[in-house]
C-alpha positions, 0 to 999 in steps of 0.5 A, a space after each residue: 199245376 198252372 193258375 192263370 189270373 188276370 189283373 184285379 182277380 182273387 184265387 181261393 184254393 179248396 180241397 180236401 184234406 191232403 190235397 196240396 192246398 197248403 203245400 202250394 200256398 206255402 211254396 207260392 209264399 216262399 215258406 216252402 222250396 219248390 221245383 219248377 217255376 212260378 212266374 209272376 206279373 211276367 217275371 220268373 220267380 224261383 225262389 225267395 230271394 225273388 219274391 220281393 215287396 211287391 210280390 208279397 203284397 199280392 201273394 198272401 196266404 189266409 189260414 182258416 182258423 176258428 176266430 173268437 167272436 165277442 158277445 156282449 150280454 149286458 156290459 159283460 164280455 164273453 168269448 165263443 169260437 166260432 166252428 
């Protein structure tokens, strides 16, 4: 798979279930070995011990999970998920 983005773009990745959406976020992340070769801002990257602060900073994987949201009925606190 090749991804290409330019400076200041935001990649989501959607697909169904089974498709390697969290296989690749976690190999891009370092959570998973990989083969091959990611290279980043022109440098490659093989493996965790290259992916330093920097690359961390701006490769970072947002899990969707139901978040509680608070609702406020007249001072009392309820939780409710939102699906």
């Amino acid at each position: 798979i090749t991804l290409d983005l330019q400076p200041g773009e935001v990649l989501g990745i959607v697909g169904e279930s089974g498709s390697g959406k969290s296989t690749l976020a976690k190999a891009m992340t370092g959570l998973n070995r990989f083969d091959g070769l990611i290279e980043f801002d022109g440098k490659p990257v093989r493996g965790l011990s290259d992916m330093d602060r920097g690359y961390r900073r701006d490769v970072q994987i947002i899990f969707h999970v139901p978040v509680p949201h608070r609702i406020l009925y007249a001072g009392k606190c309820e939780w409710s998920w939102q699906l």
